[in-house]
C-alpha positions as CSV (number, residue, x, y, z in Angstrom):
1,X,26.2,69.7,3.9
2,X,25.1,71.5,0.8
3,X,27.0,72.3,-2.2
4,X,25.1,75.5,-3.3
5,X,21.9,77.3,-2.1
6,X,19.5,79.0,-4.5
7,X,18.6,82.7,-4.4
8,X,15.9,84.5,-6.0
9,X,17.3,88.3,-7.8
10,X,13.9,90.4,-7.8
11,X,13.4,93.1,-10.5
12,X,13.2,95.7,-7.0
13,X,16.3,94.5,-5.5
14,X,18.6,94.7,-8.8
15,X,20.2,97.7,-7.5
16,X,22.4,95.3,-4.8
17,X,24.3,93.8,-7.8
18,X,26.2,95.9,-10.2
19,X,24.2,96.7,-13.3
20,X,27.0,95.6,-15.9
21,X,26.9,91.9,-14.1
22,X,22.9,91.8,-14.1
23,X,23.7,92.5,-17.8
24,X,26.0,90.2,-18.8
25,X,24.3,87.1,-16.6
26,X,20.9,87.9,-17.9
27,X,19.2,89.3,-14.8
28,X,18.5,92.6,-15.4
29,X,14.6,91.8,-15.0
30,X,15.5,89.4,-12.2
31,X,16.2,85.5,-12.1
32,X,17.5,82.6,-10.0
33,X,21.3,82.1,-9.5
34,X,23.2,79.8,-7.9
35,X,25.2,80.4,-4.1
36,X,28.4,78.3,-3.5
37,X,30.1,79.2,-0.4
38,X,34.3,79.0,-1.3
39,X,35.5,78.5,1.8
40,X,38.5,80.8,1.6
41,X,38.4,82.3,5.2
42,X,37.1,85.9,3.8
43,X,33.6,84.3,3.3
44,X,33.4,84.4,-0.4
45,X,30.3,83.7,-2.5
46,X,30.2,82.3,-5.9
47,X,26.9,83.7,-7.5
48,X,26.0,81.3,-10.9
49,X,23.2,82.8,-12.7
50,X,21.1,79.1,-13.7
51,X,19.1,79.2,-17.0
52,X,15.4,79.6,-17.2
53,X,14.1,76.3,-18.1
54,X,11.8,75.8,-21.7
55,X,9.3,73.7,-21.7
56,X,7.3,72.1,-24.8
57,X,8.2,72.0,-28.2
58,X,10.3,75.3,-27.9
59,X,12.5,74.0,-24.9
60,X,13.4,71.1,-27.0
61,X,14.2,72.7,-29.7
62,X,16.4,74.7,-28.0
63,X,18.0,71.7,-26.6
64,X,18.7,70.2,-29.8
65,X,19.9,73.0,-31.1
66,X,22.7,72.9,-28.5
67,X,23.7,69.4,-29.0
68,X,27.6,69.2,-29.6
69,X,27.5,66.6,-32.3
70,X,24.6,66.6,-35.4
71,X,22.0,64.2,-35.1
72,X,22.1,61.5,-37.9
73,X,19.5,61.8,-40.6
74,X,16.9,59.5,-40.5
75,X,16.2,56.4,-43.0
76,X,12.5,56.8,-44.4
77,X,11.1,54.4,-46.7
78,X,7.0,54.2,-47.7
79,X,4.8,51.7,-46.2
80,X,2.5,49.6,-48.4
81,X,-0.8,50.8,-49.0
82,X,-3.8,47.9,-49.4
């Protein structure tokens, strides 16, 4: 069994979710989230809004960016020239 389905928020459907949570998850023009089923006998979803992935040189960037710990700086020396 599944953990979690994926579901699709369209920019025309927006008005099934309250605006101020479309807001504060980032999906006020639309966006993927997340769909975990809780299992507490009133049949309970858990909507998880998942970032929009970056590719390139701008998506890791980003990802560096949000590293924990700084990266160590890196030892140059010169190469000899003939």
């Amino acid at each position: 069994m599944k953990d979690f389905d994926v579901m699709t928020i369209s920019k025309v459907g927006q008005s099934t979710f309250p605006k101020a949570w479309l807001l504060a998850a980032g999906l006020e023009r639309g966006g993927v989230v997340e769909v975990r089923f809780l299992r507490d006998g009133r049949q309970s979803l858990l909507l998880t809004p998942k970032p929009r992935k970056r590719t390139g040189a701008v998506g890791l960037l980003q990802a560096l960016r949000s590293c924990p710990v700084a990266l160590p700086e890196v030892v140059r020396h010169s190469l000899p020239f003939k």
